[in-house]
C-alpha positions, -999 to +999 in steps of 0.1 A: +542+479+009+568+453+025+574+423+003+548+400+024+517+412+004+493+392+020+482+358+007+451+356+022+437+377-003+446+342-029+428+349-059+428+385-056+461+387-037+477+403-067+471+436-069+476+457-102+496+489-095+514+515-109+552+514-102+561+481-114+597+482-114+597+466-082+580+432-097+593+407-070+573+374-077+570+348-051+554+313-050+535+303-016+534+263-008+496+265-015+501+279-052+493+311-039+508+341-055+523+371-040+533+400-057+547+436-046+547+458-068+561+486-046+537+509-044+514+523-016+475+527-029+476+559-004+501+574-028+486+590-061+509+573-087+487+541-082+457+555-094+475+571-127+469+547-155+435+541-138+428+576-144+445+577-174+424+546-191+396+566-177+398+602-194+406+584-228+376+556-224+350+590-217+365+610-245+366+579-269+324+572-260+321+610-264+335+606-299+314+576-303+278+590-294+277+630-292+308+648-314+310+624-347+340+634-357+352+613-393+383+609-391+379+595-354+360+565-368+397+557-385+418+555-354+386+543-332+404+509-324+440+521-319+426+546-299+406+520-274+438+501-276+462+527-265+429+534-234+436+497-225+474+497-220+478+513-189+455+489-168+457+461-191+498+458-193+502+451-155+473+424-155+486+406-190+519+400-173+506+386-141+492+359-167+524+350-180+538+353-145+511+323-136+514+305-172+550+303-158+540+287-128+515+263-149+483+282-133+465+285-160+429+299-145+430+326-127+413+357-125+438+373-147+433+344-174+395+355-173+396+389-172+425+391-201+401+364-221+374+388-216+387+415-230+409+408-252+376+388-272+357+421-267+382+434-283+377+409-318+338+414-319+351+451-319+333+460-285+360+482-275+348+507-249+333+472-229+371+455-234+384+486-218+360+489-192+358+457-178+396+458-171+394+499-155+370+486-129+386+457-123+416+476-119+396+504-093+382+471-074+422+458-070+431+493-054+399+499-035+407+466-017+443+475-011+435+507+000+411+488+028+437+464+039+461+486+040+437+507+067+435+481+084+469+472+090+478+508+096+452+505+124+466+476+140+500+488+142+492+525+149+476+508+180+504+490+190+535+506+176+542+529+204+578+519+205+603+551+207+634+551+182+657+564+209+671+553+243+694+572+262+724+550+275+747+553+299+782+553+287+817+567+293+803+587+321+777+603+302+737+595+291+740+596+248+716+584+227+712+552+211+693+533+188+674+509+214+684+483+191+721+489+196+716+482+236+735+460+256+717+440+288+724+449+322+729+485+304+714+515+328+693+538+302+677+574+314+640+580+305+632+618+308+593+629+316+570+627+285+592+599+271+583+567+265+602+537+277+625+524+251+632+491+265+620+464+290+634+466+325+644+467+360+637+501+379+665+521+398+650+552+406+630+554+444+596+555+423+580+565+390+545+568+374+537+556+341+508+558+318+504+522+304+475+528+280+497+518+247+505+483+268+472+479+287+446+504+273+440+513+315+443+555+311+453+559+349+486+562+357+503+531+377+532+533+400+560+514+394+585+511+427+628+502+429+632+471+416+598+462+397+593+459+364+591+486+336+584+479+298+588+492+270+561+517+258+547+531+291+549+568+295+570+581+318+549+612+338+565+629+364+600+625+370+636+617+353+642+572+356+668+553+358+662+519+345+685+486+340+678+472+307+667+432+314+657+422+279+670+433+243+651+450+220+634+425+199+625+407+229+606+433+250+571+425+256+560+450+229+582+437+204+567+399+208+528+416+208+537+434+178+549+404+160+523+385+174+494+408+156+513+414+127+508+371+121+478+371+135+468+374+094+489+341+084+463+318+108+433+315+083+397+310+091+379+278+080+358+301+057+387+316+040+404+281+033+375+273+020+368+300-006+409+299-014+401+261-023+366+271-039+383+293-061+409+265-077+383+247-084+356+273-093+380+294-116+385+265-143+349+252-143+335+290-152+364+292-182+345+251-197+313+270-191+317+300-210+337+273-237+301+256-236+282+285-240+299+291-271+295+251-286+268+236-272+242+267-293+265+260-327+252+220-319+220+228-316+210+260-336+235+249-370+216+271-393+205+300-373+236+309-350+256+339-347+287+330-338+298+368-324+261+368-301+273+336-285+310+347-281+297+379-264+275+357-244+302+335-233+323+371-222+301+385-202+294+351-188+333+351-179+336+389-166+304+383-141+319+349-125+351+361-113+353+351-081+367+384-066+343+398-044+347+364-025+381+364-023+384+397-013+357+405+014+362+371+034+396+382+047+391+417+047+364+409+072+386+390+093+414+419+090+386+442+101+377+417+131+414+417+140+418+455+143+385+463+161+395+435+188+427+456+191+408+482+192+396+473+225+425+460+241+426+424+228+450+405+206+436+377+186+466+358+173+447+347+140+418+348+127+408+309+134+405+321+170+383+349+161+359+321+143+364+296+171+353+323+196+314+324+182+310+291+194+323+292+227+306+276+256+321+265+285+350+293+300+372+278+328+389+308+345+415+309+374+402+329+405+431+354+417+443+378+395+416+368+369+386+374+386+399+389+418+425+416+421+453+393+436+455+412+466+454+414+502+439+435+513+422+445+551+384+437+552+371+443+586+389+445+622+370+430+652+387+438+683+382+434+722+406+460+731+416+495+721+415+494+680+454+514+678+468+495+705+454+466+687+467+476+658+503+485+673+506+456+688+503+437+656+521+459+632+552+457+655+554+424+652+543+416+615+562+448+600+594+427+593+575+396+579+575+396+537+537+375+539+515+393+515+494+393+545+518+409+564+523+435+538+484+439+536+482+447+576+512+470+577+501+490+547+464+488+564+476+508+595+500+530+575+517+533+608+548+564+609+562+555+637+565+516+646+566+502+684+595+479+691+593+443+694+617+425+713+625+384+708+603+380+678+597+341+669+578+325+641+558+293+657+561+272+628+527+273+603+513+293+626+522+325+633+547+348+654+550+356+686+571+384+708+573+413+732+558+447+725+559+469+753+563+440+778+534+424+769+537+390+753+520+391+717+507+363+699+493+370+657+489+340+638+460+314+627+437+295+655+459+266+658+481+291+671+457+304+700+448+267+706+487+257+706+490+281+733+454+272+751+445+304+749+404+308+750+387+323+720+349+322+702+344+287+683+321+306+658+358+316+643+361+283+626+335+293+606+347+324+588+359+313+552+387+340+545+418+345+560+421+359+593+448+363+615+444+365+654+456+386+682+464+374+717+473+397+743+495+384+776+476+352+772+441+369+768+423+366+728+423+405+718+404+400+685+411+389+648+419+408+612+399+397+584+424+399+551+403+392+519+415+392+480+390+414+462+365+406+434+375+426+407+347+455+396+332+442+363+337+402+375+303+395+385+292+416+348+322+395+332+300+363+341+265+376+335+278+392+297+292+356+289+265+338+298+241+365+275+267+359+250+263+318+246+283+307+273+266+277+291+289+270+314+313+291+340+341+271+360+367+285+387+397+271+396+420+281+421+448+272+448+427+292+472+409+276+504+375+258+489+354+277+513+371+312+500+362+300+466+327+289+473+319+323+488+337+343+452+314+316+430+281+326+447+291+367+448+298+364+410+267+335+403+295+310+391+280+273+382+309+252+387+341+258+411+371+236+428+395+250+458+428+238+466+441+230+434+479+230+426+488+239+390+489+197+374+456+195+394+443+224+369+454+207+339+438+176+350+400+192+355+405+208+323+411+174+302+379+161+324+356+189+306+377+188+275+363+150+274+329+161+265+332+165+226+305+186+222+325+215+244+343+248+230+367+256+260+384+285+267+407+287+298+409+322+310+442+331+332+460+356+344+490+342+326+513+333+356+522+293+363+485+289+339+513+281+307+500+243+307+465+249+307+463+277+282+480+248+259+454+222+265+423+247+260+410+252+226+411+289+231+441+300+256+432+337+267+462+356+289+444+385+310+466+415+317+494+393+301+522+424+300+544+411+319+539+376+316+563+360+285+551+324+287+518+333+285+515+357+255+537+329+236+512+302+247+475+323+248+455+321+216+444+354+227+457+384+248+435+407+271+458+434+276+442+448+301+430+432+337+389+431+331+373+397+323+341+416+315+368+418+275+360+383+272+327+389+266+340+419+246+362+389+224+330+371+215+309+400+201+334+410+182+338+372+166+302+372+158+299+407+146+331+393+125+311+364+110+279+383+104+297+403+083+313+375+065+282+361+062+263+389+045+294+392+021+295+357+008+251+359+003+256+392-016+282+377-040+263+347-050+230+363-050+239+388-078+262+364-095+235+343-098+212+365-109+234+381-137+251+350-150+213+339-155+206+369-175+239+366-189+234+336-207+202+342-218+217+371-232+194+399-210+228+412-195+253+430-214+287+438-203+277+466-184+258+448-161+282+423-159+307+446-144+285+456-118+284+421-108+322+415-109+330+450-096+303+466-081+296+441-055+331+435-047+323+475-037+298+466-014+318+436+001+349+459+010+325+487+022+305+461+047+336+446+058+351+477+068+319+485+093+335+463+116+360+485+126+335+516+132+314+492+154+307+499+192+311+470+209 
């Protein structure tokens, strides 16, 4: 266990273990305590004095009820003593730890109380109970968010301990810790990319599932990007290390999840602050329970009936099963979202997300693919001398649509084009086998008053045009396509609460009025630049009664992820600003996870729900019985221990869950 033993777990943060050598006590701003004491609830020694305080409490009832052995009835209370050392020593001194610290009621104060007055009305196998179980609850609990925590890094630790560096001639290998930038490292097949960088080889492919959850493999060309924790599949790499270490994009995520546990839920600040106050006023209670009967009985009261009363009254209201189950359902919420491929950075945003409903989302990369590609080709003349004619002169050009054409006709061998020009916002022009060949936009074929069909005007996406020795030879349409599951993205949200769908983008209006009505968007502006983005935002952000979320792809979307109430990055890898800025991270590139996000919030809340009902119901019910002394301490530890049982166990559900 590292030193950073959770506070959110505030009353029942400390938890009783075995190996306390380690004791390191630390004081949290909010009066919180932490305490590590060094031991991992997976390894056996915890549970020893638990089982040791078990095998003595059965042998001492045996004694008790079934062998009545004389001489046991002599040592009977040293013997229940001795029982109660193992799990009582560890709790006792977390009281004076907190009497230190002037914190008088805590769980420990009650549970010590409790006992230790058993143990003067000489109940001792109830004394010695009541601290076992609350002992067992302490490690169960552990145990659970200990699992969790495992879960969330097993998911995301995929970082290797080795990088092999180039130096003095030779590739040895290195602690990816201990290298330099600008560095060239060597990533053999099977291995997985120590550190963030720029390729070197021709090509590689990489399996990206640790980074993205997407199982097929992705191609990564000279020059691009590779980061740390792809797989590298089918051939020895050569990369140039860009960033250091603890800066790689898997470092930051990891960090990121890892304090995802620090940002608290409403519902756990509020039992953390129900708890100070709650803790003291059942300690007067159980005081009252004790005075107010001597007041009003005189003659006939028994002061050891009231005084047992007033203990079981104590051991049944320990708030523990609250204070337990509230974060370890937001742990559980945490790990099933990573799970799926999405990083809440705290579990505020995992609460916030259940009442989402507006979701303004950017248009390429978010819901579309970002790229160009060739839709349709609608030529007068020969389709590959059409094609020729405009792949020899757009082959140079670096225009994504360009790119889009060139890699459209997958052309092997390229006609020459002689005297290209570029005609300013328009297009290009030039000879191809003596033919003069114009490719551009319209204004180009009407700079050149060149004849062509009007009902062009009319076609919202991009196209580029073809002119042949002064004669219109057809048009390319170049589209950006939808993504797959965008039009289910926007049908799940709005089944999941979300009232209201808005698109942004840069694009033409017309493109994004055609993607808004393939995808049944309500709301959608064109031609925005990036301030104009931040502007419509603050204009829905107005309306009080909204919960926005601004869904990018994370590149130049840094200012509106800020201003939303939940920032979410889609497919945010390689994008630095954005995982620094988003609230939450989609690591993968479908929108149809945001929908994803939200069940997981309310299956999240649910649970939390259920937990805090269950606790007070039974508390309720027992401390009722308690008082009118129907409830013995038997049933009061069920109360204290046994539902804190059933809390863990429903909380830990959340990370079997489908979702």
């Amino acid at each position: 266990m590292s030193h950073s033993h959770h506070s959110e777990d505030s009353c029942c943060s400390s938890k009783v273990q075995a190996n306390h050598k380690s004791h390191v006590h630390s004081h949290d701003d909010d009066g919180d305590h932490d305490h590590d004491h060094g031991g991992d609830p997976g390894v056996f020694s915890a549970y020893i004095p638990a089982l040791v305080t078990l095998v003595m409490l059965l042998l001492g009832i045996g004694f008790d009820n079934w062998f009545k052995v004389p001489a046991f009835q002599v040592i009977r209370p040293y013997w229940y003593i001795v029982a109660y050392l193992p799990v009582g020593i560890p709790v006792l001194r977390e009281v004076w730890e907190t009497f230190k610290a002037r914190d008088f009621f805590t769980e420990f104060s009650l549970m010590s109380i409790a006992t230790i007055g058993a143990f003067c009305i000489g109940e001792y196998p109830e004394g010695v109970t009541v601290m076992l179980f609350y002992t067992i609850g302490e490690l169960f609990q552990m145990a659970a968010v200990n699992r969790a925590k495992r879960n969330i890094k097993a998911l995301l630790d995929v970082r290797t301990d080795i990088a092999h560096v180039f130096r003095n001639g030779k590739y040895e290998p290195l602690n990816p810790e201990q290298v330099e930038i600008g560095e060239m490292i060597q990533v053999k097949v099977g291995e997985k990319v120590p550190l963030d960088g720029e390729m070197l080889s021709e090509k590689g492919s990489f399996n990206t599932a640790a980074l993205t959850g997407e199982s097929r493999p992705k191609t990564i060309k000279k020059g691009a990007a590779v980061l740390a924790g792809m797989l590298n599949l089918d051939q020895v790499i050569e990369i140039k290390v860009n960033k250091l270490f603890a800066d790689s994009a898997l470092s930051r995520i990891l960090e990121m999840v890892q304090n995802a546990t620090a940002r608290k839920a409403k519902t756990e600040l509020f039992i953390r602050k129900f708890a100070k106050v709650y803790t003291p006023l059942v300690f007067f209670l159980a005081l009252a329970l004790i005075i107010i009967p001597f007041l009003i009985l005189r003659e006939s009261y028994d002061f050891q009936t009231w005084l047992y009363r007033a203990l079981v009254f104590l051991v049944i209201s320990c708030p523990c099963a609250l204070v337990i189950s509230i974060p370890l359902g937001y742990f559980g919420g945490i790990g099933a979202a990573s799970a799926n491929g999405i990083l809440f950075k705290g579990s505020n945003f995992l609460d916030l997300i259940t009442k989402l409903n507006t979701v303004v989302m950017d248009k390429t990369g978010t819901l579309t693919k970002g790229v160009f590609k060739v839709q349709k080709i609608v030529s007068s003349i020969d389709e590959k001398d059409f094609l020729n004619y405009l792949v020899a002169l757009e082959h140079k050009s670096t225009h994504p649509i360009a790119r889009a054409i060139v890699e459209y006709a997958n052309q092997t061998t390229i006609q020459p084009a002689e005297n290209i020009s570029e005609v300013a916002g328009m297009g290009l022009k030039g000879a191809v086998n003596h033919k003069e060949v114009l490719a551009g936009n319209i204004r180009l074929l009407e700079k050149f008053n060149i004849g062509f069909d009007l009902s062009l005007k009319d076609i919202a996406e991009s196209i580029v045009v073809v002119a042949v020795n002064q004669q219109y030879a057809g048009y390319v349409l170049i589209a950006d396509e939808v993504k797959e599951d965008s039009a289910q993205a926007i049908k799940a949200l709005h089944e999941n609460g979300v009232t209201q769908v808005v698109m942004l983008s840069g694009d033409k209006t017309s493109i994004v009025k055609k993607v808004a009505q393939q995808l049944g968007i309500d709301t959608y502006y064109g031609d925005l630049l990036p301030e104009d983005k931040v502007a419509k935002l603050e204009a829905i952000k107005k309306d009080q009664s909204k919960v926005v979320a601004f869904v990018g792809d994370g590149i130049n979307d840094t200012p509106v992820l800020a201003i939303s109430d939940i920032g979410i990055a889609m497919g945010a890898m390689g994008s630095d600003a954005a995982i620094e800025t988003a609230d939450v991270v989609i690591q993968t590139d479908q929108p149809s996870k945001i929908a994803t996000a939200i069940k997981i919030g309310k299956a999240t809340k649910q649970v939390v729900i259920q937990n805090i009902v269950l606790a007070f119901a039974v508390k309720a019910l027992v401390l009722i019985l308690g008082a009118g002394g129907l409830a013995t301490m038997w049933e009061a530890v069920f109360a204290d221990v046994g539902v804190a049982l059933l809390a863990i166990l429903n909380a830990v559900r959340i990370q079997k869950m489908k979702f």
